[in-house]
Biotite code that builds the C-alpha atoms (Angstrom):
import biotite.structure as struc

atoms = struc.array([
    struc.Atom([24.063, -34.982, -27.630], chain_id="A", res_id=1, res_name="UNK", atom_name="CA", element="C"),
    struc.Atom([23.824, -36.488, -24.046], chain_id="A", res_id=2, res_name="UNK", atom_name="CA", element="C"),
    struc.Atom([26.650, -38.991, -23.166], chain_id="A", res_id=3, res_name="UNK", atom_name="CA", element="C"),
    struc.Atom([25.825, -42.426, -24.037], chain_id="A", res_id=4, res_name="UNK", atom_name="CA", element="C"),
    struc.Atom([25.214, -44.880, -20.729], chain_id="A", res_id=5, res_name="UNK", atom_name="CA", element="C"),
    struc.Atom([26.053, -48.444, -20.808], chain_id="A", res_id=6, res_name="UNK", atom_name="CA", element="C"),
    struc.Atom([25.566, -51.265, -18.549], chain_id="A", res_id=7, res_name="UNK", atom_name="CA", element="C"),
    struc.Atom([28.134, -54.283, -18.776], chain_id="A", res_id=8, res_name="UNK", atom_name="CA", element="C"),
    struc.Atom([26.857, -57.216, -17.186], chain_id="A", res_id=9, res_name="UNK", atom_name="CA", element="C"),
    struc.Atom([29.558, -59.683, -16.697], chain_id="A", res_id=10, res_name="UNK", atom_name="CA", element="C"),
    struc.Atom([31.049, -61.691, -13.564], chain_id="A", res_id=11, res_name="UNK", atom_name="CA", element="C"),
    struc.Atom([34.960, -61.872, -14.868], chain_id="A", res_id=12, res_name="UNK", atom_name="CA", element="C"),
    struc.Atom([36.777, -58.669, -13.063], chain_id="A", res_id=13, res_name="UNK", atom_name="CA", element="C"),
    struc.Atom([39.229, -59.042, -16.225], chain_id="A", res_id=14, res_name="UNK", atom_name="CA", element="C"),
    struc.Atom([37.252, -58.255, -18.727], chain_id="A", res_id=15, res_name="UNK", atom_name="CA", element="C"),
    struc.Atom([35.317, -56.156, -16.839], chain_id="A", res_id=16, res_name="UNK", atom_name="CA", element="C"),
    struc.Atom([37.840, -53.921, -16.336], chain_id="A", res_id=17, res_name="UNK", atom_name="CA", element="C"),
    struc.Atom([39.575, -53.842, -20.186], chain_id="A", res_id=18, res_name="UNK", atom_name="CA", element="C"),
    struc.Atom([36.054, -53.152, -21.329], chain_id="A", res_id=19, res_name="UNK", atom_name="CA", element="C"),
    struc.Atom([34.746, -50.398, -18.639], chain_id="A", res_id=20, res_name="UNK", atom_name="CA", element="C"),
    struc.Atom([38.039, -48.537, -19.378], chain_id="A", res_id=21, res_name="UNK", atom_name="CA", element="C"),
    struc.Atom([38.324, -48.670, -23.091], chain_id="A", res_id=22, res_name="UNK", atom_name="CA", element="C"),
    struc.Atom([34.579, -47.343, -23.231], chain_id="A", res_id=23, res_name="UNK", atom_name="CA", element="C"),
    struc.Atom([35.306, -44.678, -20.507], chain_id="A", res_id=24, res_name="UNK", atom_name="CA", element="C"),
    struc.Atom([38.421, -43.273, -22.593], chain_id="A", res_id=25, res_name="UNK", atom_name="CA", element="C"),
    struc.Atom([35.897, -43.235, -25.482], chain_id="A", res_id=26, res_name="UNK", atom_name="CA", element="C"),
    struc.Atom([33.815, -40.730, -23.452], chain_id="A", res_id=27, res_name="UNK", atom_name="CA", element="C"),
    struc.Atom([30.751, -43.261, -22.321], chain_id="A", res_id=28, res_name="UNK", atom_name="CA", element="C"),
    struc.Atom([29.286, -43.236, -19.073], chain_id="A", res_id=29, res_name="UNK", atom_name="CA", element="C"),
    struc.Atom([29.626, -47.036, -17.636], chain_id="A", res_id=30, res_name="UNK", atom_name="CA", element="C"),
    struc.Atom([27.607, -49.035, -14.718], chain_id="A", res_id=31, res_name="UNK", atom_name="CA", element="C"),
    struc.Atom([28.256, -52.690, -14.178], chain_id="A", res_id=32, res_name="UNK", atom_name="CA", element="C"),
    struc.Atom([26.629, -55.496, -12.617], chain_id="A", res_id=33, res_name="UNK", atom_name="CA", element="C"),
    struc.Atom([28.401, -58.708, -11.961], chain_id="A", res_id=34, res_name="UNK", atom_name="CA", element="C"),
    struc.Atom([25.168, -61.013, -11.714], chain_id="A", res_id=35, res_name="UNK", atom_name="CA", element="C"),
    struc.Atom([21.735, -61.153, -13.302], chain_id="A", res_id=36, res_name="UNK", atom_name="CA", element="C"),
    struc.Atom([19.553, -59.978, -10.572], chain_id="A", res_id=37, res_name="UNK", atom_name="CA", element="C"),
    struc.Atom([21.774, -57.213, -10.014], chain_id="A", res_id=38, res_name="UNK", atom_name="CA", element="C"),
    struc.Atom([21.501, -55.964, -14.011], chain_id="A", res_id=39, res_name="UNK", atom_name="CA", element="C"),
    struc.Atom([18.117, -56.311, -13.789], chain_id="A", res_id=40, res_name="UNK", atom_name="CA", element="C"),
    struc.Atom([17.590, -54.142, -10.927], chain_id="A", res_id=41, res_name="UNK", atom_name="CA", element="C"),
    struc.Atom([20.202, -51.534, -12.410], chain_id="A", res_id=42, res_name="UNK", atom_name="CA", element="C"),
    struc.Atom([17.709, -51.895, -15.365], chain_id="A", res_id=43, res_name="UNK", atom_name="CA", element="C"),
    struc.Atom([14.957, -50.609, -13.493], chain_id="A", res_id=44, res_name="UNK", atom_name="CA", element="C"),
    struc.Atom([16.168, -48.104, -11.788], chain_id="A", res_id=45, res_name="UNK", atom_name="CA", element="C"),
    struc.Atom([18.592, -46.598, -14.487], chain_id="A", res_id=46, res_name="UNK", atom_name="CA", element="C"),
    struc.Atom([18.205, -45.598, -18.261], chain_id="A", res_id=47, res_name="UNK", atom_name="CA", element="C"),
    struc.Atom([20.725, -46.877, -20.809], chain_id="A", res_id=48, res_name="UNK", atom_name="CA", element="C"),
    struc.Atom([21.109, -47.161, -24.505], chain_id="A", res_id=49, res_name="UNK", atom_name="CA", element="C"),
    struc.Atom([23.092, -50.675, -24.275], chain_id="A", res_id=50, res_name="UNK", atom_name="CA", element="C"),
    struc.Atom([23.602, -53.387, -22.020], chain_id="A", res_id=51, res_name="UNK", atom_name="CA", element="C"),
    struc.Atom([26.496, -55.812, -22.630], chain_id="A", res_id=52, res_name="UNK", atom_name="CA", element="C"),
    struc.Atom([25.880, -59.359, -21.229], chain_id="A", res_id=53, res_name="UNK", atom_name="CA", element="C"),
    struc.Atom([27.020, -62.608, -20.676], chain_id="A", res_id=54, res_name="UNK", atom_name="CA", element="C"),
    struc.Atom([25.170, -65.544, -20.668], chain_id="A", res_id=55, res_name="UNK", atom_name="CA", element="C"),
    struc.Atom([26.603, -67.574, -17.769], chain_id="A", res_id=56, res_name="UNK", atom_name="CA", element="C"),
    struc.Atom([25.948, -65.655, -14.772], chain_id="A", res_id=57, res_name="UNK", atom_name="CA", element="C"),
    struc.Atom([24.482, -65.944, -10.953], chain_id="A", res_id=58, res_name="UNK", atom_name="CA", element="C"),
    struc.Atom([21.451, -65.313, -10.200], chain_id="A", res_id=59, res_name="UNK", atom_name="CA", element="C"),
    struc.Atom([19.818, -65.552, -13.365], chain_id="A", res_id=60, res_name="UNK", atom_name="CA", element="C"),
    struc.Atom([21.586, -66.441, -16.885], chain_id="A", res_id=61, res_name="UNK", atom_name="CA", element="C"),
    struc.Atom([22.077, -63.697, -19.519], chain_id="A", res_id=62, res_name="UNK", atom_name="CA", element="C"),
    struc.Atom([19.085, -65.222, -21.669], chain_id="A", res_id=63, res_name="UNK", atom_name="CA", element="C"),
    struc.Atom([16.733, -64.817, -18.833], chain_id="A", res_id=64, res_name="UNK", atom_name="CA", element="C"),
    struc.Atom([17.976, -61.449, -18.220], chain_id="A", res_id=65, res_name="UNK", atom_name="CA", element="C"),
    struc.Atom([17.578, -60.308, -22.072], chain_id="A", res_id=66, res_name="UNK", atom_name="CA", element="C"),
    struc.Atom([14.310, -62.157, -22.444], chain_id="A", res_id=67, res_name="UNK", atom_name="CA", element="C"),
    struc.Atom([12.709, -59.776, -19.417], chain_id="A", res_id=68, res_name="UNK", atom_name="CA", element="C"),
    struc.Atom([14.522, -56.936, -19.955], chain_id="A", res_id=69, res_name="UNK", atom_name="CA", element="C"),
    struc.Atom([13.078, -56.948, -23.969], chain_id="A", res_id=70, res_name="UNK", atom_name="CA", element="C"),
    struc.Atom([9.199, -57.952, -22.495], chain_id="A", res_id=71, res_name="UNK", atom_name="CA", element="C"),
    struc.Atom([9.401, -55.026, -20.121], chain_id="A", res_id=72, res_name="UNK", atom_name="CA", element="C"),
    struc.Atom([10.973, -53.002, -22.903], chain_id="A", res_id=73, res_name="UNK", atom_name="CA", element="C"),
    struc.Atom([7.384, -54.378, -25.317], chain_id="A", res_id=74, res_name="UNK", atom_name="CA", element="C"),
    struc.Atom([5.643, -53.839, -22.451], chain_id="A", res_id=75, res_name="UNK", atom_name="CA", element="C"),
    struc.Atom([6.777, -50.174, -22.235], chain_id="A", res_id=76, res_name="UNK", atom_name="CA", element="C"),
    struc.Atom([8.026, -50.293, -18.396], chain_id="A", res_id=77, res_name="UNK", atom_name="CA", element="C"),
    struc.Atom([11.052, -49.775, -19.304], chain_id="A", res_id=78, res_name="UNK", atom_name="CA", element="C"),
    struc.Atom([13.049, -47.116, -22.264], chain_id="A", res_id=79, res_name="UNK", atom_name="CA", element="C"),
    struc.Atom([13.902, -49.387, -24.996], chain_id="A", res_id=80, res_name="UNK", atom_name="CA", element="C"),
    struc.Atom([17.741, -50.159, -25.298], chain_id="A", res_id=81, res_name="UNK", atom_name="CA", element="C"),
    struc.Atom([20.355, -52.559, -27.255], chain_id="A", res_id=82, res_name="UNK", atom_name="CA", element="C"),
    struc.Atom([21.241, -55.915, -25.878], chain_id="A", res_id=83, res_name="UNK", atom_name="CA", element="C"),
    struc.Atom([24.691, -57.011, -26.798], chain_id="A", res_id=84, res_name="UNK", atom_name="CA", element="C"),
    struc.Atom([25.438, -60.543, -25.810], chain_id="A", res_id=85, res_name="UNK", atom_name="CA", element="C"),
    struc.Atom([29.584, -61.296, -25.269], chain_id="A", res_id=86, res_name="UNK", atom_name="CA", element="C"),
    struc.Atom([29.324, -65.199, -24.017], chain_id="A", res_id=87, res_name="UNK", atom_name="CA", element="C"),
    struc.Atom([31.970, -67.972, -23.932], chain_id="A", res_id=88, res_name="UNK", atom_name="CA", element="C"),
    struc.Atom([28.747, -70.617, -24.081], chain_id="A", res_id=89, res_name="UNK", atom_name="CA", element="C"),
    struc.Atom([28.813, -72.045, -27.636], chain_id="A", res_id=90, res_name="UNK", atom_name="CA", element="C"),
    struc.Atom([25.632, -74.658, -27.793], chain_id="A", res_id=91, res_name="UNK", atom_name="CA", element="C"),
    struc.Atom([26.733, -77.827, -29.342], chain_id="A", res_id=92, res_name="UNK", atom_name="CA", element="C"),
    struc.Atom([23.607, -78.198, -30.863], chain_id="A", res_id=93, res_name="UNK", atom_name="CA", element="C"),
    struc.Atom([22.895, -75.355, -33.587], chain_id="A", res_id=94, res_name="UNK", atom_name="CA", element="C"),
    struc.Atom([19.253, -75.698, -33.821], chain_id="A", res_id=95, res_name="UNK", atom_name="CA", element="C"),
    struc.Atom([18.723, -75.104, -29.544], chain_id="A", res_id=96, res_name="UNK", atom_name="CA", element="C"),
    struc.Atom([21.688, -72.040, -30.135], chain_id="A", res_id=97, res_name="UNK", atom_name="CA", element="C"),
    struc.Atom([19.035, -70.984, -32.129], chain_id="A", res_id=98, res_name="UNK", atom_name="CA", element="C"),
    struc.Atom([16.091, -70.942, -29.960], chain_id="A", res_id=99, res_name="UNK", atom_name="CA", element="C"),
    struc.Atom([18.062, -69.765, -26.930], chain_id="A", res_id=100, res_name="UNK", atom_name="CA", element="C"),
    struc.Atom([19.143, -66.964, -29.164], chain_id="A", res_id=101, res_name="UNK", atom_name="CA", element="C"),
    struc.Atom([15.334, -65.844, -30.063], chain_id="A", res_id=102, res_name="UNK", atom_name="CA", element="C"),
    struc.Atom([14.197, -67.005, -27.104], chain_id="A", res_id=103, res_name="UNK", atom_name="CA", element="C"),
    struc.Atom([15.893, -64.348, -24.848], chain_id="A", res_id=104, res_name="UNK", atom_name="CA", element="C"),
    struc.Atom([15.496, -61.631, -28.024], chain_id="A", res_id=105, res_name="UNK", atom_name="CA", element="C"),
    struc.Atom([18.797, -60.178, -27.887], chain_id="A", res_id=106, res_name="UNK", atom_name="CA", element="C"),
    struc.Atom([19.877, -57.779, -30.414], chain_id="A", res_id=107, res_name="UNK", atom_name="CA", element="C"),
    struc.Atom([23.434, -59.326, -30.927], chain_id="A", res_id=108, res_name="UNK", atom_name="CA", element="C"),
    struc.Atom([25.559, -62.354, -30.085], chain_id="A", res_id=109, res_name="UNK", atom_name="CA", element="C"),
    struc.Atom([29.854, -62.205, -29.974], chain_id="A", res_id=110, res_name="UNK", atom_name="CA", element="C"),
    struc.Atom([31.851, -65.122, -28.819], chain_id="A", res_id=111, res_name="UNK", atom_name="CA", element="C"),
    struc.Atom([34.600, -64.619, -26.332], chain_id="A", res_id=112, res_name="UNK", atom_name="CA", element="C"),
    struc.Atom([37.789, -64.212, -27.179], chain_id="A", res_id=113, res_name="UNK", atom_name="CA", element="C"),
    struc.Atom([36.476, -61.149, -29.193], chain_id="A", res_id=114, res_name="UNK", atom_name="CA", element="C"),
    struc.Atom([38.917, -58.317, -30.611], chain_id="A", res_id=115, res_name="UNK", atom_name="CA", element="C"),
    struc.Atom([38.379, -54.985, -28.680], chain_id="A", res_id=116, res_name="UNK", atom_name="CA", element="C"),
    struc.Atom([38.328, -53.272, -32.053], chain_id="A", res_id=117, res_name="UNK", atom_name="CA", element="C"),
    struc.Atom([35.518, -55.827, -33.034], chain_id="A", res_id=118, res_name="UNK", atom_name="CA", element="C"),
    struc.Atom([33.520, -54.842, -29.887], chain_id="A", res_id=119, res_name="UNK", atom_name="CA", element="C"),
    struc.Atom([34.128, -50.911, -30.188], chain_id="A", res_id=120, res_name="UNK", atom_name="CA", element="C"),
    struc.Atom([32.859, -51.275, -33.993], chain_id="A", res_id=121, res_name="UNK", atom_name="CA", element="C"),
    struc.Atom([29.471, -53.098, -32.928], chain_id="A", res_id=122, res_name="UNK", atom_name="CA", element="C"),
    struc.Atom([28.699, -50.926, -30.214], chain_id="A", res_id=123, res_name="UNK", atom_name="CA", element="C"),
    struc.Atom([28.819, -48.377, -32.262], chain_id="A", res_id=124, res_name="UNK", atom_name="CA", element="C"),
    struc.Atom([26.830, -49.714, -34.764], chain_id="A", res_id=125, res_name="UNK", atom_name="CA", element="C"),
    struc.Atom([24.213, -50.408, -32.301], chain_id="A", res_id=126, res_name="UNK", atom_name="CA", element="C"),
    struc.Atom([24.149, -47.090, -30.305], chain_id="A", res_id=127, res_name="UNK", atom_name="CA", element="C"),
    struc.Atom([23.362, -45.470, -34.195], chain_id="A", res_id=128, res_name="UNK", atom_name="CA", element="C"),
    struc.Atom([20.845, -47.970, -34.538], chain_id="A", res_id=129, res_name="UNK", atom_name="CA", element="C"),
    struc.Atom([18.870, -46.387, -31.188], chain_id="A", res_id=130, res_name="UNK", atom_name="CA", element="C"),
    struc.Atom([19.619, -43.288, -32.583], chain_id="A", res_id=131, res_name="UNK", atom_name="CA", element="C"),
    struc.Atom([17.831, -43.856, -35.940], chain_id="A", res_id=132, res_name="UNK", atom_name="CA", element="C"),
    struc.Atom([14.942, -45.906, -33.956], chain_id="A", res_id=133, res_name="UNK", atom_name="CA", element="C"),
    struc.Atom([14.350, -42.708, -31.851], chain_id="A", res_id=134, res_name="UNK", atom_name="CA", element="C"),
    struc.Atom([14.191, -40.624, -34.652], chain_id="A", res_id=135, res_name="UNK", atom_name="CA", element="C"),
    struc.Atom([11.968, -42.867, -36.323], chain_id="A", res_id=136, res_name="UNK", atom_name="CA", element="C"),
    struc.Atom([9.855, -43.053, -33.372], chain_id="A", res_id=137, res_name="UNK", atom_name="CA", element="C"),
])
């Protein structure tokens, strides 16, 4: 099986780095982007089976991001892959978390802090989703 590739899209170095390195020394092959317009592009011009985001970002927010990235995805412009949201932004109001949430069609939301453990588990789970969606195909 080819080496999985994953994009984290996040603008805090910190996490950044504990993230890129714990999937590296699980064997995945990582790109980042530190702003919105920058994942987007990496998007386009690169193929990957999961994208982990955050929502408040330069450029353009994580929900914008994930709501284009999905249409193009619909659209088939772009190989389908797993969004992942990992955001600090907790909406005050539950019915607009809600919207934003299947507005920008993401596949998953965690809330920062998050357990690395947690995180390794739902990657997972969502890299053997593609896997079953391909087969299915």
């Amino acid at each position: 099986m080819d080496q999985y590739r994953i994009l984290i899209v996040e603008d805090d170095e910190d996490i950044v780095e504990t993230v890129k390195y714990s999937l590296e020394l699980r064997g995945f092959n990582v790109d980042v982007a530190y702003d919105g317009l920058h994942a987007l592009r990496k998007a386009h011009r690169n193929e990957y089976d999961l994208m982990l985001l955050d929502i408040m970002l330069p450029g353009k927010n994580g929900y914008e991001v994930s709501r284009i990235l999905k249409q193009e995805m619909d659209a088939g412009k772009i190989k389908p892959f797993r969004i992942l949201v990992l955001t600090a932004r907790k909406v005050d109001n539950p019915e607009r978390e809600d919207f934003l949430a299947t507005w920008s069609n993401a596949d998953e939301y965690m809330y920062k802090p998050f357990e690395l453990d947690d995180l390794m588990e739902r990657i997972a789970h969502h890299l053997e989703q593609n896997d079953n969606e391909v087969k299915l195909g």
